[in-house]
N, C-alpha and C positions, 0 to 999 in steps of 0.2 A: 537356761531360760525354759519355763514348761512351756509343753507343744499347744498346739492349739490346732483343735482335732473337732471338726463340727460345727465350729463356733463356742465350741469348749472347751475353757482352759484348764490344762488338765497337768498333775503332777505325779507321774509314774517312777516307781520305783521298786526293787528287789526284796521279798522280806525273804527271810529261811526259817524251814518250818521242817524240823528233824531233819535238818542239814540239807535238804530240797530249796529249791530256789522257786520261789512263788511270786508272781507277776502281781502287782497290786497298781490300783489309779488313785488317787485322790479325786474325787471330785461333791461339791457342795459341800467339803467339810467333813464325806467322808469315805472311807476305804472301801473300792471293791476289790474280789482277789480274783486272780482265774482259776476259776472250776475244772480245768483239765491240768492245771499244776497241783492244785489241792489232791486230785487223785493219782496222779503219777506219785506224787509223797506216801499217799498213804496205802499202795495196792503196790509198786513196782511192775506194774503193766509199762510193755513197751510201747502200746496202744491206749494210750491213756483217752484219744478223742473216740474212739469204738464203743472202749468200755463205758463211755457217758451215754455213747447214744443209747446202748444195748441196758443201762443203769435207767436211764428215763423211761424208756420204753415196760419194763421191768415194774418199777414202781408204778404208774399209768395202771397198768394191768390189777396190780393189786389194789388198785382203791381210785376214787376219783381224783385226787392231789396229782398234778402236774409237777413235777421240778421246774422245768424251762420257764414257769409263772416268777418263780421269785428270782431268775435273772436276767442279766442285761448284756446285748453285744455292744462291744465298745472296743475299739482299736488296741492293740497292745503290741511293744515290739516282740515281732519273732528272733529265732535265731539266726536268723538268715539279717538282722536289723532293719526290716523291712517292720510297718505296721498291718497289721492281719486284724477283721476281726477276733471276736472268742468271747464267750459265755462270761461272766463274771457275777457274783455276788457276793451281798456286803458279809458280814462276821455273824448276824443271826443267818442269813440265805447259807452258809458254810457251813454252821453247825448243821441244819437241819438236813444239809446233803451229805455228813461225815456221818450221820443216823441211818443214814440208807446204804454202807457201804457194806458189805458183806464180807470186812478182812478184818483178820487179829490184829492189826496193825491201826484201825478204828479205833478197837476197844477200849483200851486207854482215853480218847477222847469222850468215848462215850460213857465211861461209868465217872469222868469229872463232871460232862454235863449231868448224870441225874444227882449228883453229888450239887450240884450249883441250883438243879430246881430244887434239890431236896431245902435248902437252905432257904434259897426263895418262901416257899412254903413258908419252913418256919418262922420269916422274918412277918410273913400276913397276919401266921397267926400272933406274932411277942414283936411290935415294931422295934422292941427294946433292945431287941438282936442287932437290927440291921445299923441301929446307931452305933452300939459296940464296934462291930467289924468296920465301921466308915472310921470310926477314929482309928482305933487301931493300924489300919490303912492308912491315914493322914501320919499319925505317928511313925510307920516304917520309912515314909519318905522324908522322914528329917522333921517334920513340921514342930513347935513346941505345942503344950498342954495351953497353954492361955489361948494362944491363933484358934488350936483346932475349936477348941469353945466355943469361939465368934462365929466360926464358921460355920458351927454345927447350928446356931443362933440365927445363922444368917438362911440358912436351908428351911427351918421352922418358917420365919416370916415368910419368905419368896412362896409357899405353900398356902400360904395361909391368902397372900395375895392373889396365885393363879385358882384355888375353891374361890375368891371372892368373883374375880372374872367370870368363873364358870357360871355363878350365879345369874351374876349378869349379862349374860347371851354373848358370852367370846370365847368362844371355843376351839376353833381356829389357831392351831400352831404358829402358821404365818402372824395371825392378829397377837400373838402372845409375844412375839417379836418385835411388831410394832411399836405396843406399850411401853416395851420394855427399854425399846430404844427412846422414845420421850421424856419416862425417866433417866435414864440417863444421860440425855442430850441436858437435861434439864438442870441436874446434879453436878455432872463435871464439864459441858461443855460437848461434849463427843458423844457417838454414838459405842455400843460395846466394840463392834467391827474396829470402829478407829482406835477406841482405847485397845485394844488385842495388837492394833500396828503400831501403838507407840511403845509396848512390851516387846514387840517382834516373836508374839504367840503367832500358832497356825491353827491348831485344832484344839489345843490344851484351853482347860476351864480357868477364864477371866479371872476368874475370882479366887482360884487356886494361887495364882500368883499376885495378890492386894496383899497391903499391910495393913495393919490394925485400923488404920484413918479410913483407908481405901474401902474396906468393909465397911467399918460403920458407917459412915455414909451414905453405901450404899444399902444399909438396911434401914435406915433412918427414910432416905426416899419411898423406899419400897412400902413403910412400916404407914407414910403418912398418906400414901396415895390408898392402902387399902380404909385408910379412916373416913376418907375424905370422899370416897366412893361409896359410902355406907352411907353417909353424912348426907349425898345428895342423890343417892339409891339412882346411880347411875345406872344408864342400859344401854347397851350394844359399844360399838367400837368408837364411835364418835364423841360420846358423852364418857366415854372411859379414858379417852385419850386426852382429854381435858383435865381429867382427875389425874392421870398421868402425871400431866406438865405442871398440875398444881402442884404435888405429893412431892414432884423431884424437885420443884421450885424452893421447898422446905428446905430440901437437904443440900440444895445449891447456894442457899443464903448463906445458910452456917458455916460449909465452907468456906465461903468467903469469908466471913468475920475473922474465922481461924486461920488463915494465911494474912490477916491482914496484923491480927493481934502476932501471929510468928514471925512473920517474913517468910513461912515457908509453904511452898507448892502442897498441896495434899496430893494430886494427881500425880503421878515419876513414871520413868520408863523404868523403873527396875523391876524381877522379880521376884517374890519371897524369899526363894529360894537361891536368887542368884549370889548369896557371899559363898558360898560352896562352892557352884561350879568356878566363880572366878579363881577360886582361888587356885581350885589344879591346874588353871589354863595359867596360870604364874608363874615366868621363868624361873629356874633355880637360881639363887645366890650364887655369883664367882667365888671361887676360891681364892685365900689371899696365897 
């Protein structure tokens, strides 16, 4: 059962990081680590809470930037299994405190990150990059050449939708959320949250795990609500969230017609990916 620390429910758990044991929480969806395990990994200091203070203090000095800004206290068990608080930040708050460390044992982190800006860069200036390396990536993990298409199809439209939002005064992460759930309440019935609990995802991308139907569907809502928002040069979150319900109403009919013409569900709890894992979780054959 995760604990419930503040009024917040929270999911702690062990990662290892060059064989070190790193304190990590879950919470909104995403990881913090603790900052005094991050550097006991990367320095072998037996004082690894000293070295932070004396590392903060340090950098302060050299420039206006705080460290202590991009982190959070938040309870984590000790060794003692007690919960203490402790420093923690998320996986950009870590990189940019493994930049300030002053050990060999850094270094390696540090010449991947300007290896990952350098890249960055180049994908601003040739977007043509960054779609290569997302397939590519899509591909390593099993995915086929047809999915990753759609997929890649489906990133196009969702872009094209949140430029069109932006246009129209919703700008707001929260509000992009919103929308997004109207279309899809609209489309399958659910909000993304629920459809993620009928996959039994946590943090992994929705849409990573749809099949072919599951996508186009959902780009088909996406593709009619930015039309329809053009159509009626919506503004602000109220008049978009209308275009919403209309866009995803598109793509809820069709469904319908098509389960009605198959007999089958377009919505499933499986995931893309799941005939693989099932399949190693499958006892071995008796021998006769």
């Amino acid at each position: 059962m995760p604990k419930k620390i503040n009024s917040i429910t929270e999911s702690t758990k062990i990662a290892l990081f060059k064989g070190k044991r790193i304190r990590k929480t879950l919470q909104n969806g995403e990881w913090l680590f603790s900052v005094i395990d991050v550097i006991e990994a990367l320095t072998d200091s037996d004082r690894p809470s000293v070295y932070w203070t004396a590392m903060k203090a340090r950098v302060k000095n050299e420039g206006e930037f705080q460290l202590s800004t991009i982190c959070r206290q938040l309870k984590l068990e000790a060794p003692d299994g007690k919960l203490r608080e402790t420093d923690c930040a998320d996986t950009e708050g870590v990189f940019r405190i493994i930049q300030s460390i002053p050990s060999p044992k850094a270094e390696p982190f540090k010449r991947w990150l300007a290896k990952v800006g350098y890249e960055r860069i180049q994908e601003i200036e040739n977007p043509e990059l960054a779609q290569k390396r997302m397939k590519a990536l899509y591909k390593a993990k099993g995915y086929k050449d047809e999915w990753i298409e759609r997929r890649v199809r489906g990133i196009a439209i969702r872009e094209e939708l949140t430029d069109e939002w932006k246009k129209r005064g919703v700008v707001q992460q929260q509000d992009f959320s919103i929308l997004t759930a109207e279309i899809s309440k609209a489309t399958f019935g659910v909000t993304p949250s629920e459809y993620k609990k009928l996959k039994g995802l946590k943090r992994e991308n929705l849409r990573d795990h749809m099949d072919d139907l599951e996508l186009l569907f959902s780009q088909l809502g996406e593709a009619a609500t930015t039309q329809i928002a053009r159509t009626d040069d919506a503004q602000g979150i109220a008049q978009n969230a209308n275009a919403a319900r209309r866009g995803g109403a598109v793509a809820g009919t069709a469904r319908k017609q098509l389960e009605k013409e198959t007999g089958k569900k377009v919505m499933n709890s499986k995931n893309y990916l799941a005939p693989k894992q099932v399949t190693k979780k499958l006892p071995k054959p008796k021998k006769k």
